[in-house]
N, C-alpha and C positions, 0 to 999 in steps of 0.2 A: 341518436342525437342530430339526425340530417345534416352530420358536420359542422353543427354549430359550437360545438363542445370546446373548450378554452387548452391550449397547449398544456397548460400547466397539471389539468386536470387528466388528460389522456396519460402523458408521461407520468404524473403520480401513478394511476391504477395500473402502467405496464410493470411500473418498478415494484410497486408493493407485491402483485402476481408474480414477479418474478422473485420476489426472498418469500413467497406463501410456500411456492414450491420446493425451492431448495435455501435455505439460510445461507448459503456461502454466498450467494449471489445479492450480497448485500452493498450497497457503495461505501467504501472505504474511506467518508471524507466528514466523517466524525465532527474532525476538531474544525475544521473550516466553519461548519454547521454552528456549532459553538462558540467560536469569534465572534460570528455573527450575531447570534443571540444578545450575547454578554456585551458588545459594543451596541445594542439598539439596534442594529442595519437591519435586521431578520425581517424580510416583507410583509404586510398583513395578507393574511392567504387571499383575501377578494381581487389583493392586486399582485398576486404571483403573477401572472403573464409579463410583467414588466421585467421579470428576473430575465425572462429569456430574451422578447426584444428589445432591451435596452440596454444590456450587459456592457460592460467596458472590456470584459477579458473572457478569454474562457475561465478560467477559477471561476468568475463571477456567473457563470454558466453551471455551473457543477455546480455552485452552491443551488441556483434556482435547481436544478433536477434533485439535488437531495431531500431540499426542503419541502416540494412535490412530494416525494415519495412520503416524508416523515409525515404529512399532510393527511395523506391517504391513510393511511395507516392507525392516523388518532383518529380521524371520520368514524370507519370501521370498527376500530374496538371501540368508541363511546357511544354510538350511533347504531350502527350494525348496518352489514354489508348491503340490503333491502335498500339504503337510502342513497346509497351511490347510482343504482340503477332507476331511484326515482330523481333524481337530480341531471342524468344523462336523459330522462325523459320531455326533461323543465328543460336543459337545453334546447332540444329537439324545437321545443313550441318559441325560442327566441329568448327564453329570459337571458338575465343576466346572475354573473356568479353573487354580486350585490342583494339582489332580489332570490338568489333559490338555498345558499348558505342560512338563512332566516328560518327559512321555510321546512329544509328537512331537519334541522337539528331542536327548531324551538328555542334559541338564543338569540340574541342580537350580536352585531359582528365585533364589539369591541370585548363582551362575554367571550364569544366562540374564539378569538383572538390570544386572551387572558390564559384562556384554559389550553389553548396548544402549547403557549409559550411557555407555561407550569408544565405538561406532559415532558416537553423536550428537554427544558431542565434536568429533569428525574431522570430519562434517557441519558446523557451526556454527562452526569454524575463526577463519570472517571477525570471530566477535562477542569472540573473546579478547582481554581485556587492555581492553576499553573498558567506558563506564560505561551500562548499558542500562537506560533507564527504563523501566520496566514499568508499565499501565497496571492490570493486574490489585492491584499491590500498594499502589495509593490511588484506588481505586475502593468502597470501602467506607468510608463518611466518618463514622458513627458510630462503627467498630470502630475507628479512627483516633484518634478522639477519646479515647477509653475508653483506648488504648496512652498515648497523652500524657501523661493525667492518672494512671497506674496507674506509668508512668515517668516522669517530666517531665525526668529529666539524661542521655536518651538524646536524640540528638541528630537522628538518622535518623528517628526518632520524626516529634518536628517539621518536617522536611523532608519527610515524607511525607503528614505532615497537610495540609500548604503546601499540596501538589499537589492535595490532594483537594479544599481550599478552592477552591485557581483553578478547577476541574472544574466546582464549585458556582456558581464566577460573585462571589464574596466577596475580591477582589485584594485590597483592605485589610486584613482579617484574615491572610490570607493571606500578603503582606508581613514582617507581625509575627511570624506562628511562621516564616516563613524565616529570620529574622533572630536569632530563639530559637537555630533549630539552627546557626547560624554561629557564633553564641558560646559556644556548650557545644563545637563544633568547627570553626575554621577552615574546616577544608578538606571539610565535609560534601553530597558532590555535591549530593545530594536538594536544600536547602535552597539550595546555589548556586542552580541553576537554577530555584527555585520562584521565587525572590526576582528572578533576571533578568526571568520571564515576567512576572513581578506590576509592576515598572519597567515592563515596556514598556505594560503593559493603562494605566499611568499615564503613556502617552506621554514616557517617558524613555526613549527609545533608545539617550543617551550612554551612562546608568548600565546599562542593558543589556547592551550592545557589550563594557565594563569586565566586567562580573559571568563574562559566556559566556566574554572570554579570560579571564580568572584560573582558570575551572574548566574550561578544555583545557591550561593550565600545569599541573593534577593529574592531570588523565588525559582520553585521548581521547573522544570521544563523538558519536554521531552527531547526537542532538539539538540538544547545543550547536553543532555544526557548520553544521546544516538552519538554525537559526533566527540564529543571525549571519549566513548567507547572506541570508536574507531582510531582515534590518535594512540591511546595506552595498546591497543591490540597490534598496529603497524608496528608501533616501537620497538613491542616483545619479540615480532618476526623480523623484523632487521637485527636484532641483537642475537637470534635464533640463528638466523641465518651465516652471519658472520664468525659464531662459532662453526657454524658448520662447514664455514668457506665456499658457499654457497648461495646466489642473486635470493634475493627477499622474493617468497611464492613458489620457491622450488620445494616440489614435495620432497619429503626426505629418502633416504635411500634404503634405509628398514623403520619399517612401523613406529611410532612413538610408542614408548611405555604407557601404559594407560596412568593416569594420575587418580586421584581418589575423588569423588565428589566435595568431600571438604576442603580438597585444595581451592584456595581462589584463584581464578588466569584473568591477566590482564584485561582489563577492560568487560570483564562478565559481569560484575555488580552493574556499572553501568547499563549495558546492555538489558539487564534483566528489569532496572532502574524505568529504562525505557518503553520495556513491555507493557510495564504496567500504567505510566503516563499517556497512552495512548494504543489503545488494544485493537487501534484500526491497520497499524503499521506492520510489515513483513522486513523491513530491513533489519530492527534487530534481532529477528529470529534467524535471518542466514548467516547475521554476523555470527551470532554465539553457535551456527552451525559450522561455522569455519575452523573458531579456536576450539571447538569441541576435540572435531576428526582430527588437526594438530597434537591434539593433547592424550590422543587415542582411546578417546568417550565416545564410540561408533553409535551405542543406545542413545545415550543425548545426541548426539549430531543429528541423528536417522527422523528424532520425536521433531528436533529444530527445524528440518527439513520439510517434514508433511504439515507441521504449523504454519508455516510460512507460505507453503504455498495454497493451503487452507486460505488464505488473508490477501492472494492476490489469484483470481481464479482467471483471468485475464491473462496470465504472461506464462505465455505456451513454454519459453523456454526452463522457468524456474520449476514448473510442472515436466518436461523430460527430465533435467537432470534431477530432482527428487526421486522418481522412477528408475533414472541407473545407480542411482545412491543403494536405492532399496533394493534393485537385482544383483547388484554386486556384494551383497551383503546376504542375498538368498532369503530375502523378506516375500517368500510368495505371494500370499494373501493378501498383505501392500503393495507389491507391484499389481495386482489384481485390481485390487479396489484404485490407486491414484492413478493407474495404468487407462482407467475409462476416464479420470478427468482429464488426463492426457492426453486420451485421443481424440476429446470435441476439439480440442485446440489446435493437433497437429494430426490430421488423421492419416496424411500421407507421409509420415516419415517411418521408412523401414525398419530402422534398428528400433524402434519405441513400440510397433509392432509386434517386433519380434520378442522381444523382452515380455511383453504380455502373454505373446504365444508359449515360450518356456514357460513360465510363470504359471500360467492353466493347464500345461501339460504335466507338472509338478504337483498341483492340486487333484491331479482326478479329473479334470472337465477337457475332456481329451477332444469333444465334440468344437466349443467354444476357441481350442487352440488350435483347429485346422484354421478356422474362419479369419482369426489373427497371421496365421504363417503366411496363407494364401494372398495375404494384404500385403505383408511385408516379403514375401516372392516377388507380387507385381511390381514393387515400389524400390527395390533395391537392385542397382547393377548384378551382373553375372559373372565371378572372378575370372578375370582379363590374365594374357600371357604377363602384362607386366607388374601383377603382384608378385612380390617376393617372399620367399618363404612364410616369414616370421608374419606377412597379413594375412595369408592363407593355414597359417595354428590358431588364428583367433578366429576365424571362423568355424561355425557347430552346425555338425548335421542330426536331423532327427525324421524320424519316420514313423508318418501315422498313416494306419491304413496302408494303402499301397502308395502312397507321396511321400516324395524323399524333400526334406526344403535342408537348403544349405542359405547358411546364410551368416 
């Protein structure tokens, strides 16, 4: 391309290469993508490059790198992959995306336009018919303000102001223009839920719980769904707790009885409600992995766990603890297998290591578990005179070959 090649287009082909490879490493911003769509904003690919230099936010960043990618990807399956390398050519010689879009596909660019925004459609399926908050679209809290005041009897307005206030940290303000755009309109999603989230920041849960179902009697929503899940599941564990005379998050003192799959627990319909409004999300897979393990569903919690972090392959930490979820439970072959996604992420941390190391050495691959202890040898202190007994019983010694690893 002699570096002539357009941002937009490099970043598509890294990202599409990167989910060719592995499908987890897919961007997780779905419904952003689809706001965009369904409100018109969606860029016409000729003038993607504006996503990135002229952005207002990062969201508004993310979305250009998605749409990049989703870009690349229709090129290729309608096209075939031959014409991205002749279009990196047509760069090369100075064109423009204007002049080589025409050129490799045989469309014109409002055709070639038409037909992305039909593919991406059919893609994003899951996000029709519900109400997607977008983060890009009250993330600009000046520009927000300036819409208010320039409008004040639009009502979305206010609702979105709402949101950029909570962002800010301002619930009391906040509260009030929710409460603006409910009066100028009833039924105005945005400002429901600003007003739900600004009750709860005020420790009203009831008025909460009230606000989220009245704005799923207007329409579906993932959000509303995630966040009454988490209100009914906190409740159950402060009510849990208080029998037990014990701080709300205190694991219990013997195991939960297992409950039966047909029981329902607090806040799981939601949860699960959630899953399916948005299959880009991991947060209601760890919540229904929390009231699982509470409820003593170890096989559900364990499945919730390696979903979840399936769904964010980026957050090192939700990948270790999946991994001791799974060693502590004697899941070899999963600590095995999430145990390598674990370790791009955190390669130096000993005990994650080590747990791999067990882990292979329980399977038979005795070779692959020196290679792991030897890591987690280098990378972990050497018990000091002032461990006390009881940290020197959790620690396990094993010997392969003539090495002893304590660890």
């Amino acid at each position: 391309s002699n570096s002539r090649v357009p941002r937009w287009f490099t970043e598509g082909l890294s990202e599409w290469e990167s989910e060719l490879d592995d499908p987890d490493w897919t961007r997780r911003t779905h419904a952003e993508l689809y706001g965009a769509l369904r409100s018109g904003q969606l860029l016409p690919i000729e003038k993607l490059n504006a996503g990135f230099t002229r952005a207002r936010s990062i969201s508004g960043i993310v979305v250009a790198y998605h749409e990049a990618a989703e870009v690349m990807g229709f090129l290729v399956k309608r096209f075939g992959f031959p014409k991205i390398v002749q279009a990196l050519r047509l760069f090369a010689k100075g064109q423009r995306a204007e002049e080589i879009l025409p050129q490799i596909t045989g469309q014109s660019l409002p055709a070639l336009n038409q037909g992305f925004r039909e593919h991406l459609a059919e893609r994003l399926a899951a996000y029709r018919g519900t109400f997607v908050l977008r983060p890009s679209e009250y993330a600009d809290l000046e520009d927000l303000e300036k819409r208010v005041k320039e409008a004040p009897a639009e009502a979305r307005a206010h609702g979105l102001y709402a949101l950029g206030l909570l962002k800010g940290g301002d619930a009391k303000k906040a509260l009030a223009e929710a409460q603006a755009a409910q009066r100028l309109d009833p039924r105005c999603l945005e400002g429901m839920i600003a007003e739900a989230e600004a009750l709860l920041r005020g420790k009203d849960s009831t008025g909460a719980e009230a606000k989220l179902r009245a704005l799923l009697q207007v329409q579906e929503s993932y959000d509303a769904r995630e966040r009454l899940g988490e209100i009914l599941a906190a409740r159950a564990e402060t009510q849990r707790a208080k029998v037990a005379g014990t701080p709300a998050g205190t694991p219990a003192a013997t195991p939960a009885t297992p409950t039966t799959s047909a029981q329902p627990l607090p806040g799981e319909a939601e949860f699960q409600a959630a899953k399916r409004l948005d299959p880009d999300r991991d947060e209601p897979y760890v919540e229904l992995a929390r009231i699982y393990e509470r409820a003593g569903r170890t096989d559900a919690a364990l499945k919730e766990w390696m979903a979840a972090a399936r769904l964010d392959v980026m957050d090192g930490g939700l990948w270790q603890k999946t991994v001791k979820k799974l060693f502590e439970h004697k899941r070899w072959a999963q600590v095995a297998e999430y145990g390598a996604g674990a370790r791009l992420l955190s390669p130096y941390n000993g005990e994650l290591r080590a747990q791999i190391g067990e882990a292979l050495l329980q399977l038979g691959r005795r070779g692959e578990a020196a290679v792991e202890l030897d890591a987690a040898l280098a990378a972990l202190p050497e018990p000091s005179d002032e461990e006390d007994a009881a940290s020197l019983k959790t620690r396990r010694e094993l010997t392969v070959g003539d090495k002893t690893y304590v660890y």
